[in-house]
C-alpha positions in Angstrom: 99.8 -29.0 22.7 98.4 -29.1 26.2 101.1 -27.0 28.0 101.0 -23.2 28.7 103.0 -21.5 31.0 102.4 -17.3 32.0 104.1 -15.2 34.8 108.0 -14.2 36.0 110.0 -16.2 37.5 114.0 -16.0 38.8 116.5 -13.9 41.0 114.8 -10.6 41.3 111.7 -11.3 40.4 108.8 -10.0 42.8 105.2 -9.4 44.0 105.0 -12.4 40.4 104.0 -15.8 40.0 104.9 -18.6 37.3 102.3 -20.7 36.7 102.6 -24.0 34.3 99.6 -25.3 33.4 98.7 -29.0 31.5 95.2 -29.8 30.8 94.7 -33.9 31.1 92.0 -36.4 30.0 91.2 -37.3 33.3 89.0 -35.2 35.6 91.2 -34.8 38.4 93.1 -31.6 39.1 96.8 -31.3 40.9 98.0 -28.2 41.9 101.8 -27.9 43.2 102.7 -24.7 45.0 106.1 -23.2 45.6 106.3 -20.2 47.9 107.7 -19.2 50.6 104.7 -17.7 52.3 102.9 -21.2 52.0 101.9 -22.2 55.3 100.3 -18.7 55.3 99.1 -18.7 51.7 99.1 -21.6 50.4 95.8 -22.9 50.7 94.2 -19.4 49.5 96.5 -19.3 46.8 95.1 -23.2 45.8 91.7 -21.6 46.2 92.2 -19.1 43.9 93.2 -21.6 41.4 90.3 -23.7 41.4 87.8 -21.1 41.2 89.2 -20.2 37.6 89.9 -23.6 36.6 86.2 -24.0 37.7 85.2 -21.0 35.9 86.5 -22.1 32.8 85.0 -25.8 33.1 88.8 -27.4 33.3 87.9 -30.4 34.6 91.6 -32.0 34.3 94.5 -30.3 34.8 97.8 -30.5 36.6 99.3 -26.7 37.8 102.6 -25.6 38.9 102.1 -22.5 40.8 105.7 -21.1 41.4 104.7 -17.9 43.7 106.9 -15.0 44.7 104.7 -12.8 46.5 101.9 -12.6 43.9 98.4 -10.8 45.1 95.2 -12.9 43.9 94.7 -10.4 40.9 98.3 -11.4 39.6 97.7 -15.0 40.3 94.3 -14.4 38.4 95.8 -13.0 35.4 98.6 -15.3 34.7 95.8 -18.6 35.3 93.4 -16.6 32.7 96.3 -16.3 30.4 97.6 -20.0 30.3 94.0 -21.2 30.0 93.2 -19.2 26.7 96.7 -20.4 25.3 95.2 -23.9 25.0 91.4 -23.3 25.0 89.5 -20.8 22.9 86.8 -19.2 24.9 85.0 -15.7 25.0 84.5 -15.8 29.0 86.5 -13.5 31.2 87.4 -14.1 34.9 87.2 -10.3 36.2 87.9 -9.5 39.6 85.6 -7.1 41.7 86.0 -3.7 39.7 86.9 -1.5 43.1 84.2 1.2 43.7 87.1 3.2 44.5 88.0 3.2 40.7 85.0 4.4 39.2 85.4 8.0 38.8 84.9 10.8 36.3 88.5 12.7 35.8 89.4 16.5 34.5 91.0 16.6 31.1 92.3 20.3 31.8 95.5 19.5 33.6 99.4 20.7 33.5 101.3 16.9 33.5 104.8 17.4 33.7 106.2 14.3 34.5 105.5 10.3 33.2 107.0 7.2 34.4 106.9 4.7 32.0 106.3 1.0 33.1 106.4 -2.4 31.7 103.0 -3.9 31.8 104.3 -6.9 32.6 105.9 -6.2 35.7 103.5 -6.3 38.6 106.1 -5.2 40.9 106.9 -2.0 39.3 102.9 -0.9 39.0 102.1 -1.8 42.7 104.8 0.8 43.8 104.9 3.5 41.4 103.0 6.0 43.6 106.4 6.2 45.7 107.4 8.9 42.9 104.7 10.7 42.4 104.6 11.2 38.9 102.1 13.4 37.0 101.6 10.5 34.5 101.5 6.4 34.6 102.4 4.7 31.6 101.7 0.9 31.4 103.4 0.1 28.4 102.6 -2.9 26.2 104.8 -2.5 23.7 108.5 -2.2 23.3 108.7 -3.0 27.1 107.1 -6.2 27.1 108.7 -9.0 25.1 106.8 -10.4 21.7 105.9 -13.6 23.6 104.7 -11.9 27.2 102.5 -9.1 25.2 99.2 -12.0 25.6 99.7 -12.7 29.4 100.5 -8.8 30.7 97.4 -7.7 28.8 95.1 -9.6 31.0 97.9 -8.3 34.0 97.4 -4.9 33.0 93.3 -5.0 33.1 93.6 -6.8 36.5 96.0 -3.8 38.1 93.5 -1.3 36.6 90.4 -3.0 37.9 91.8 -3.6 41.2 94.4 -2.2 42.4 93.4 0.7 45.0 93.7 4.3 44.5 95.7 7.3 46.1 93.1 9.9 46.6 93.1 9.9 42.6 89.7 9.5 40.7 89.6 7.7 37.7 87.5 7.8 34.0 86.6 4.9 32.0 88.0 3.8 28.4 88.2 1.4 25.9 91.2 -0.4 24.4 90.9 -2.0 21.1 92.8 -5.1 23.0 91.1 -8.0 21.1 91.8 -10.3 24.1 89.7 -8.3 26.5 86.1 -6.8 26.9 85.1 -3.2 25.6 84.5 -2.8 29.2 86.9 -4.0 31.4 89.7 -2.1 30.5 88.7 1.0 33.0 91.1 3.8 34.6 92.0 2.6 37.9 95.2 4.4 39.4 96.2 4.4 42.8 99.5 6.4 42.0 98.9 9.4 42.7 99.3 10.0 38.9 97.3 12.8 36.7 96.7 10.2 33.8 97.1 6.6 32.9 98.3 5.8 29.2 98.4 2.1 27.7 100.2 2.3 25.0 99.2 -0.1 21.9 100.8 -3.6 21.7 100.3 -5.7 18.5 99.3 -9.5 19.2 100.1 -12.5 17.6 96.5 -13.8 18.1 94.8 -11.2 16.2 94.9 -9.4 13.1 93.4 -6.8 14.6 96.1 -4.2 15.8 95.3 -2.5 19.2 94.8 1.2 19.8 96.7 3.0 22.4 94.3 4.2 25.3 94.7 7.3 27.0 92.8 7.3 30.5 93.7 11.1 32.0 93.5 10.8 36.3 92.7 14.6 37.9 93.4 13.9 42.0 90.2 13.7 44.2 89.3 16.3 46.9 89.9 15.7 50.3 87.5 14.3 52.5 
């Protein structure tokens, strides 16, 4: 089968994209946007698109890019996913990990509150710092649907790479997520939130079960 598709689409859906992707003989590629924001966007969104077909030597492809507000790091994430649906590959297409990100954090901390979100929502993560919680959960699990748990893995390692923080700092961990790097999967919260859980997702790929990863976020002193 040379069909994939990854992403959100419908009434209510936002700050998502659905892609459709099929790979062809031919080396030609045709990319179809929808979006409202396209005489804006469009032309950086086809951008984006090409650099990762690029990146992962797709040579011939048609792509059905159905955009409803998605950043490039969404977009991103939902291209990765529907390539490595169809091709078997060990490369990853990571975004610039924010400097901002890369922080040591304090374990030693009262966290009273956690506000559990579905990791395959991009909507949800982008404004979770409205609340103010003591604890972000991105949750891979019972939150995300058996046949979304591939796609929002590589969502969740985008929004944690490079998604700015809130005067938070951030430590480093490691998921036991077979479809990503030891090293990608890094604390990177914006949300003004104490600590960052993952919780542990089993995949349909793998035999391998993931781990839940704990990444604990202690706020940053003001400058």
């Amino acid at each position: 089968m040379n069909l994939s598709t990854a992403g959100n689409k419908g009434k209510g859906v936002r700050s998502d994209c659905f892609i459709t992707l099929e790979l062809t003989k031919n080396e030609k590629i045709e990319i179809s946007i929808t979006s409202k924001v396209k005489a804006l966007f469009g032309k950086q969104i086809e951008k984006e698109v090409l650099d990762i077909l690029s990146f992962f030597n797709v040579k011939g492809a048609k792509v059905t890019v159905e955009d409803s507000g998605a950043t490039a790091l969404v977009i991103a994430a939902r291209m990765e996913a529907c390539i490595k649906k169809l091709i078997k590959t060990d490369k990853e297409y990571l975004l610039p990990f924010l400097p901002q990100n890369q922080y040591h954090t304090e374990k030693e901390r009262h966290r009273f509150s956690r506000l559990y979100l579905p990791g395959n929502t991009p909507s949800l993560a982008i404004n979770a710092g409205i609340h103010h919680p003591d604890g972000v959960i991105l949750d891979l699990e019972d939150a995300v649907a058996p046949d979304k748990k591939f796609e929002a893995q590589f969502l969740v390692r985008n929004m944690l790479r490079g998604i700015i923080r809130n005067r938070t700092t951030s430590s480093i961990a490691k998921a036991g997520f077979p479809q990503m790097s030891n090293t990608i999967v890094m604390g990177a919260s914006f949300w003004r939130a104490h600590h960052l859980r993952c919780r542990k997702t089993y995949s349909p790929w793998s035999r391998v079960r993931s781990v839940e990863l704990t990444v604990i976020v202690a706020p940053a002193s003001s400058s």
